[in-house]
LUMGUBA-328788 format. One line per 10 residues: for each residue x, y, z of C-alpha. Coordinates in steps of 0.2 Angstrom, whole numbers, plus 5000, padded with zeros to 4 digits. Layout:
<nodes>
X Y Z | ...
</nodes>
This chain:
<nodes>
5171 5578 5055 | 5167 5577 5072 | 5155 5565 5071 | 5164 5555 5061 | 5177 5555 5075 | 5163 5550 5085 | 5157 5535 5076 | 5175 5529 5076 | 5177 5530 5094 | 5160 5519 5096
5168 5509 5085 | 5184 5508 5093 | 5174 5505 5108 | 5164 5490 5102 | 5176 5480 5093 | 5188 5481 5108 | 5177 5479 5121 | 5174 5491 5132 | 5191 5491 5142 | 5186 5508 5150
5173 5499 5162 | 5181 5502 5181 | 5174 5490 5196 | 5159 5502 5206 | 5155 5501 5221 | 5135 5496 5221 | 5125 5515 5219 | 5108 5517 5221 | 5105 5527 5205 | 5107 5511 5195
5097 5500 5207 | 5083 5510 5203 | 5086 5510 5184 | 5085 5493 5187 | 5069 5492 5200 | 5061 5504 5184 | 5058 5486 5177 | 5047 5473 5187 | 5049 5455 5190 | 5038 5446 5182
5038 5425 5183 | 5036 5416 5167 | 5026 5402 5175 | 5016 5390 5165 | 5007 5372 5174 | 5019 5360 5163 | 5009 5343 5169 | 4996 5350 5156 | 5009 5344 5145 | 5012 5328 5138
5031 5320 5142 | 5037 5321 5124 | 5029 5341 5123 | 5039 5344 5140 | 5056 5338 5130 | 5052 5351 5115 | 5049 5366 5127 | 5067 5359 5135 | 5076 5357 5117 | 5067 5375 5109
5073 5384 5127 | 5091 5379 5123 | 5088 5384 5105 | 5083 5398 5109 | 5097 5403 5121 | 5107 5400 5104 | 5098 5412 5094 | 5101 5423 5110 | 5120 5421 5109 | 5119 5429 5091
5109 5443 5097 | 5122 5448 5108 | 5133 5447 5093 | 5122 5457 5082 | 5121 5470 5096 | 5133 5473 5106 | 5148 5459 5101 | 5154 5446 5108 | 5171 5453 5116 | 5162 5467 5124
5147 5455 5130 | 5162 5443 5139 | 5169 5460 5148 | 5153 5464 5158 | 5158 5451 5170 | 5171 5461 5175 | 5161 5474 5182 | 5158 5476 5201 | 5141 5481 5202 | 5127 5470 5202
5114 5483 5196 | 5126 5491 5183 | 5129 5472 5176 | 5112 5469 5176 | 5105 5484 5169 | 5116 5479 5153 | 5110 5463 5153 | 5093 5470 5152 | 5097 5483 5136 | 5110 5469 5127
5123 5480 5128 | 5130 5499 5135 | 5115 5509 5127 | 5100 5512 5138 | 5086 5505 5124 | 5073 5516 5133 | 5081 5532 5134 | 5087 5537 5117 | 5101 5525 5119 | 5113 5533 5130
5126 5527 5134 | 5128 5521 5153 | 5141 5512 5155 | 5159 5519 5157 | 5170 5518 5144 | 5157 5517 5129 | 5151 5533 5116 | 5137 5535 5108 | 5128 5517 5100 | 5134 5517 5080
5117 5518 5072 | 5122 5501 5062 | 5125 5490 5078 | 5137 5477 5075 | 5128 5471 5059 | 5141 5486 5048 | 5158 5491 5051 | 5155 5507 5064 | 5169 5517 5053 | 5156 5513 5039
5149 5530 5029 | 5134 5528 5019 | 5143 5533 5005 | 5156 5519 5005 | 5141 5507 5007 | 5132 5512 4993 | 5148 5510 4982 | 5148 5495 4984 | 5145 5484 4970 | 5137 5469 4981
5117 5466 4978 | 5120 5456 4992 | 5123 5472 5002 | 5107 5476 5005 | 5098 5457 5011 | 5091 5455 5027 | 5103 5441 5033 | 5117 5448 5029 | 5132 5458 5037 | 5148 5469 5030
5164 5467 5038 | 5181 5474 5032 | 5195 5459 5024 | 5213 5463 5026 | 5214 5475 5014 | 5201 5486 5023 | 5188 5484 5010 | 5170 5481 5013 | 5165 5463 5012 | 5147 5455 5011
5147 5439 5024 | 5129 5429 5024 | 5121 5424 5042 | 5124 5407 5039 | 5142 5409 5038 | 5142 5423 5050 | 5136 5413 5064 | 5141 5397 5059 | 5145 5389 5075 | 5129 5394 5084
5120 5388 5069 | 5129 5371 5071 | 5124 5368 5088 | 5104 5374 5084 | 5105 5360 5069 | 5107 5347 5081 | 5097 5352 5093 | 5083 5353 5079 | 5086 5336 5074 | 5080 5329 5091
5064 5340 5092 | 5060 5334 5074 | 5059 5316 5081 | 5049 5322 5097 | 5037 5332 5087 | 5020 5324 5084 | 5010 5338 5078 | 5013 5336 5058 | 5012 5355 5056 | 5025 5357 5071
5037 5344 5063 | 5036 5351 5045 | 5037 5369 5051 | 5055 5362 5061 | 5062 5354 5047 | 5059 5368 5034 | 5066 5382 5046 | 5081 5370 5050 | 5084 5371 5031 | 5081 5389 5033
5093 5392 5045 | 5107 5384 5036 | 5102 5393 5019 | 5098 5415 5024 | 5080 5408 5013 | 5065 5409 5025 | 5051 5409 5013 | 5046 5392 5012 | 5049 5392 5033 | 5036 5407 5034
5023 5398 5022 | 5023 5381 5032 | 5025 5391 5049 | 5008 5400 5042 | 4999 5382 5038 | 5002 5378 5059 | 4986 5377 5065 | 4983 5365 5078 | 4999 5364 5089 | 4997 5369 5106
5016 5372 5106 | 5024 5388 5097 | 5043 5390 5093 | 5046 5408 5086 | 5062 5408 5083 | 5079 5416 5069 | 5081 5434 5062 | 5067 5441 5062 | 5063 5462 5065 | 5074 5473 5058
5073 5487 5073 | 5092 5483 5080 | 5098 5491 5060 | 5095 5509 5061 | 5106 5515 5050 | 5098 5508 5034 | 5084 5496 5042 | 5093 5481 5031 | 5096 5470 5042 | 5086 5458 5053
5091 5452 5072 | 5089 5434 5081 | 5078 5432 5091 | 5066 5417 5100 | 5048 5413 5111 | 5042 5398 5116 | 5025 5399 5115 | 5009 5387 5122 | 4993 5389 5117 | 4978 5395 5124
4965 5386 5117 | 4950 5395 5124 | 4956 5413 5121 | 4960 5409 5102 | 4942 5400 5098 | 4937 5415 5102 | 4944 5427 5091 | 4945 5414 5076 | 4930 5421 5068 | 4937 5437 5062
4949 5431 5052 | 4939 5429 5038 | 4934 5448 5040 | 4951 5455 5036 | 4946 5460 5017 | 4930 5469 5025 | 4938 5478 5038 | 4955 5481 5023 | 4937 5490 5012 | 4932 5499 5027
4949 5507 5031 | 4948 5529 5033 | 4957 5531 5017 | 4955 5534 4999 | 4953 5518 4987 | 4969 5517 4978 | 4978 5514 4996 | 4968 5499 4999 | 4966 5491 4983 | 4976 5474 4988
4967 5460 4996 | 4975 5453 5012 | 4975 5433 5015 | 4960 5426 5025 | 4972 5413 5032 | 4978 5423 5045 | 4974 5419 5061 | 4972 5426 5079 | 4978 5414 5091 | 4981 5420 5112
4997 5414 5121 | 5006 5410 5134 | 5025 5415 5132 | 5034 5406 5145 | 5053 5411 5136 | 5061 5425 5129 | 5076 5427 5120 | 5087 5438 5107 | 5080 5455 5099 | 5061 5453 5110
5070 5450 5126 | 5079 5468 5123 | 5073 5483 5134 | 5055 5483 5132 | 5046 5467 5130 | 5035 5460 5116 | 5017 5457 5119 | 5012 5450 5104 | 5019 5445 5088 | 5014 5450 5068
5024 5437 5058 | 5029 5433 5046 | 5036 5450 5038 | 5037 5445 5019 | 5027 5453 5009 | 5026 5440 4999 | 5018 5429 5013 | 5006 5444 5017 | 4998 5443 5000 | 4997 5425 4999
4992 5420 5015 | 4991 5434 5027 | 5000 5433 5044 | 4999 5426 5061 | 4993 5435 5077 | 5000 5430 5092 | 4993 5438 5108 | 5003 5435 5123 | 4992 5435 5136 | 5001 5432 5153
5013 5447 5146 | 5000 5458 5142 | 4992 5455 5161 | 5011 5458 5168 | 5011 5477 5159 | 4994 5483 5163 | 4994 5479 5180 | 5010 5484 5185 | 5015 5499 5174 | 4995 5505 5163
4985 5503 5178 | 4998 5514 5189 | 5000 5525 5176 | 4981 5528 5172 | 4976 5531 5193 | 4990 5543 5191 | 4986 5551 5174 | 4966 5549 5169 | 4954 5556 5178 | 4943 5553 5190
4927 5550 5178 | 4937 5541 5163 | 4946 5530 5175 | 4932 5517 5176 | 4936 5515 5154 | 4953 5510 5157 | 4951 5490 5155 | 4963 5475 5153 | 4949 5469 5141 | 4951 5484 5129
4969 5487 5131 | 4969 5465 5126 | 4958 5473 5111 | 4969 5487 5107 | 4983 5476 5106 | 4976 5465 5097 | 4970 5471 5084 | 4984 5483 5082 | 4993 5468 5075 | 4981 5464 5063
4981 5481 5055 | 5001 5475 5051 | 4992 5465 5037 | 4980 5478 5030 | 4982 5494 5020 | 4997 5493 5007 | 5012 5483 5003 | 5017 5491 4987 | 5017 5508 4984 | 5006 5515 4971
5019 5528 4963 | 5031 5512 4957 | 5045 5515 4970 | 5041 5495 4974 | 5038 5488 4991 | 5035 5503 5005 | 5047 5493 5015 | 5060 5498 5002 | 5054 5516 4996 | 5054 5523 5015
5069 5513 5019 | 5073 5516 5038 | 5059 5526 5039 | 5048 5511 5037 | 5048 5505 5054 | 5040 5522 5063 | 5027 5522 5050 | 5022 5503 5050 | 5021 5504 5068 | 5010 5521 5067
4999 5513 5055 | 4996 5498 5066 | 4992 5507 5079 | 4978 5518 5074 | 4971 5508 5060 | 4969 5494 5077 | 4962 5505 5086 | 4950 5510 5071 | 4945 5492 5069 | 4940 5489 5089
4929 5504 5085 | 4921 5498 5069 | 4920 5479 5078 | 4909 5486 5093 | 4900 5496 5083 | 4896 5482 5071 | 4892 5472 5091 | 4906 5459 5087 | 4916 5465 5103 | 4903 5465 5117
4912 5466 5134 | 4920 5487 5129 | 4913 5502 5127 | 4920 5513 5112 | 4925 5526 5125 | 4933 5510 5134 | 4943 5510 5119 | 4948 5528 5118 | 4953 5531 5136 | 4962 5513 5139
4973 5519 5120 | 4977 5534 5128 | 4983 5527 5144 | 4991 5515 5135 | 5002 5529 5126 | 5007 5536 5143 | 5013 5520 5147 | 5024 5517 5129 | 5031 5535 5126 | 5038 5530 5140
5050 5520 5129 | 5060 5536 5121 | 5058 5543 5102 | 5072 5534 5097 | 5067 5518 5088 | 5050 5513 5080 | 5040 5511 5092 | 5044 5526 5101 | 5044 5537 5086 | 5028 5529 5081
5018 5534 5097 | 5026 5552 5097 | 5017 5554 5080 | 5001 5547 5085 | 5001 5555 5104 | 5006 5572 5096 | 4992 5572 5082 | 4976 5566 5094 | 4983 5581 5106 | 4984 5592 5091
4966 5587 5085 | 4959 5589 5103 | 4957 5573 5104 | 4960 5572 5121 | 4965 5588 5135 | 4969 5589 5152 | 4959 5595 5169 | 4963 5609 5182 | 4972 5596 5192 | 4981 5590 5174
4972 5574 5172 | 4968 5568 5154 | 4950 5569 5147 | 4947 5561 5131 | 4933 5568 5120 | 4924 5555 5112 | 4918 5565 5097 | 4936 5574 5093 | 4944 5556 5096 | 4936 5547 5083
4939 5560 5071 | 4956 5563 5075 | 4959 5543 5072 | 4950 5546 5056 | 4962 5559 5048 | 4979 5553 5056 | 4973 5533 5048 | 4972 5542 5032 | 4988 5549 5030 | 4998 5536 5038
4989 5526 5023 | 4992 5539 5010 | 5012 5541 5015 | 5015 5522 5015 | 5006 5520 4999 | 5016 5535 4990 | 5033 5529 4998 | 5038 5548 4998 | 5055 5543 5010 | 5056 5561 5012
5041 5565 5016 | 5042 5553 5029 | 5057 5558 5036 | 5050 5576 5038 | 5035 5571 5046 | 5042 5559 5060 | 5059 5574 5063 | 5044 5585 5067 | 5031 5575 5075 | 5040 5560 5082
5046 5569 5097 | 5042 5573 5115 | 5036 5589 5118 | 5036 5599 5135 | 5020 5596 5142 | 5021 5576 5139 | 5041 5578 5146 | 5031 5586 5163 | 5020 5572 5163 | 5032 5557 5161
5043 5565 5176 | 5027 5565 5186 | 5024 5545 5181 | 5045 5544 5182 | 5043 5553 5202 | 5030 5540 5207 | 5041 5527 5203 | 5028 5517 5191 | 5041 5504 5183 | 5044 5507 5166
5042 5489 5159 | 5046 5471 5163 | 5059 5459 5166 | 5057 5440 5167 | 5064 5428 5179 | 5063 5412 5167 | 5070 5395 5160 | 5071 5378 5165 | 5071 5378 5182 | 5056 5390 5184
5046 5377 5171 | 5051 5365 5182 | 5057 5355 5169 | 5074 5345 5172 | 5087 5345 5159 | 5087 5329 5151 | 5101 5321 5143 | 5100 5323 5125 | 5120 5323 5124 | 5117 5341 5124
5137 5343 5128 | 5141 5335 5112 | 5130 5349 5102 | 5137 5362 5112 | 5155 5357 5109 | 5155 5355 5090 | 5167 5365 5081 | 5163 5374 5066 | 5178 5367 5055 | 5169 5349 5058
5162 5341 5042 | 5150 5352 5033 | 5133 5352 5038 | 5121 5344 5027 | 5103 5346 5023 | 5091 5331 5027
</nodes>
């Protein structure tokens, strides 16, 4: 009962808007919560593009401050977004711009701004006064869709209301913003991919989006954009959040890693696991591609930033086609200079600290996304897809198995003298170090839960141990086959979809313990930021605003004639 009291407070709290929030004088508390982030400069040389290119990255930046506007929605609401003005501090304002909302994203999503209770598991996307109960009776198959949200109608009952509607006026505005970029675009593959994700937007039906998105090969400009991860949902995992990047290629980075893409079915054979978990063949048109990201928006933009993207996440694309892999490079530099590198002088010792690398943590990364695509995408104990037998489970799990079947593939590539410019040990210590730097992130969502387990089981394996003056030592022999083992049964729990099973494992393993909570007060003490935020946008491009009668988009009402599909 009291927690149920407590979910209707959050709720009271989200829907209203946070009316509790007092004016504060500026505290030096917050402005270290907020220094715990580092500016970074999304900078990008735009005279290396072409006049009409320069227009696109314009258009897809105020796009994507669209799909931004919804994220807020998804997140936090709209109300309670309109009431952080209000507040007096700068650093307290800023600090919930940087988490989307009152729930600090990186420390099991406490609350820390006056006023607001605990985050409802469900976001904004369900009513908070929602029990699981009440949603499964509802006789809706629409419940359950990705691009889909519940609301109660006047008589208090739950009601099913798609994106499209949902977000109607945002959606509007985006059309007509995608209508000019169609015309600019030159690149075929770019202009097909726009019209078909316009249609998408307009319809909650992103298959055919994802399939031409997939087919994009030669654009040096990138527009990730729409609802797309489903982390923000963690009451059920259902429902997917908005989000955008604008993207340019690097086109010397991605020759380079083109070639393994037509490896995936070997290195899928030579997973650590027994047969029956890798019996599907992934698609050989994947493709790695490196990236400069030079805007953020939405669901990546929240807490911790992205580094690279796994897309698309139907299934039904992975078996066809595969995915794409896009590295963001600039990004990637960003973290390990400013957070892995201070992290590792502090945490590994002396004699490992010549394996940490930006070229292996690139490789780690890497190749972390393209173990999203391998293993299993249908359980083999017909409870269907593992996304829906583990349910809200699935994220922690995907994650985990991404992250050390990656790391199992860098060791299998420089074996096999495909990766020349690491060492395995390189490998092993830089992954290590690069776990110090994400625990960091809490054991609250995927991510976090995710490199708990992995963290927990190398130390339970003696994969790695810590010196008289409590520096970690990675043992090169126990590493490898603690990767080993924990590959395999990350594989083996996706493939049986036993949600309970999973659920026990990650209550247990997903979770700091003491030793690691004294270490990340030793990384908090030297004041080694925790992650990134980005000074961005137009003016930082250097690219003017141009008049494309932007006003007239962004004034449209939503009870204007119906949009139509062209």
């Amino acid at each position: 009962m009291k927690k149920h009291l407590l979910t209707i407070m959050a709720f009271a709290l989200l829907t209203t808007g946070g009316s509790a929030i007092q004016a504060q004088k500026v505290n030096q508390e917050m402005k270290k919560k907020v220094e715990q982030y580092a500016p970074f400069t999304l900078k990008y040389d735009i005279s290396q593009l072409d006049t009409k290119e320069a227009e696109l990255v314009g258009i897809f930046i105020e796009i994507a401050d669209a799909m931004d506007e919804i994220f807020w929605e998804q997140s936090f609401g709209t109300a309670n977004r309109k009431k952080l003005k209000d507040i007096q501090d700068p650093y307290l304002r800023e600090y919930a711009e940087i988490h989307y909302g009152a729930w600090d994203r990186l420390d099991a999503e406490k609350p820390f701004l006056p006023g607001y209770g605990p985050k409802p598991a469900g976001a904004n996307f369900y009513p908070a006064d929602m029990t699981k109960e009440e949603f499964e009776k509802l006789k809706d198959p629409m419940k359950t869709s990705q691009y889909t949200i519940l609301r109660r109608n006047i008589k208090g009952d739950l009601e099913v209301i798609p994106y499209h509607k949902a977000y109607a006026r945002q959606l509007k505005r985006v059309d007509a913003l995608l209508e000019k970029a169609i015309n600019l675009a030159e690149d075929e593959g770019l202009k097909q991919y726009l019209e078909v994700r316009r249609k998408a937007l307009l319809t909650d039906d992103y298959f055919e989006s994802d399939m031409v998105w997939m087919d994009m090969k030669k654009s040096r400009l990138d527009f990730v954009f729409g609802p797309i991860e489903n982390y923000e949902d963690a009451l059920f995992g259902y429902k997917t959040a908005y989000e955008a990047f604008v993207l340019i290629k690097d086109e010397q980075w991605s020759n380079d890693l083109a070639r393994f893409t037509q490896m995936l079915p070997e290195l899928q054979k030579n997973l650590p696991c027994d047969p029956k978990y890798k019996q599907e063949v992934p698609g050989t048109e994947s493709d790695l591609n490196v990236y400069d990201v030079i805007y953020y928006a939405g669901d990546c933009n929240a807490g911790s930033k992205t580094i690279a993207i796994n897309l698309p996440n139907d299934e039904r694309v992975h078996l066809e086609k595969g995915t794409r892999r896009l590295q963001l490079k600039n990004a990637m530099q960003a973290k390990f200079e400013k957070i892995m590198m201070p992290i590792a002088n502090l945490m590994i010792s002396k004699e490992q600290l010549k394996n940490v690398k930006f070229d292996a943590f690139f490789s780690n990364v890497c190749y972390h996304e393209v173990a999203h695509g391998l293993g299993i995408k249908n359980t083999i104990t017909g409870k269907g897809n593992v996304r829906q037998a583990l349910q809200n489970q699935y994220s922690a799990w995907e994650e985990a198995k991404a992250d050390i079947c990656g790391l199992y593939i860098v060791q299998s590539l420089i074996e096999r003298g495909e990766i020349k410019n690491i060492t395995i040990e390189d490998a092993y210590v830089t992954y290590i170090a690069g776990l110090l730097r994400s625990v960091r992130f809490g054991a609250t969502e995927a991510h976090g839960i995710a490199n708990m387990m992995c963290f927990n089981y190398m130390q339970d394996k003696g994969a790695f141990t810590r010196n008289k003056e409590g520096k970690y030592v990675v043992n090169v022999a126990k590493m490898r086959k603690a990767l080993e083992e924990w590959a395999a049964l990350v594989l083996k729990t996706e493939g049986d979809g036993d949600y309970n099973v999973a659920k026990s494992y990650a209550e247990k393993n997903g979770k700091v313990r003491p030793d690691l909570a004294k270490d990340l007060k030793a990384i908090e003490k030297a004041n080694i930021p925790i992650d990134i935020r980005y000074e961005q946008g137009l003016k930082v491009l250097g690219i003017k605003k141009l008049d494309r009668q932007s006003s007239q988009i962004k004034e449209a009402k939503v009870n204007e004639a119906p949009l139509r599909l062209k």
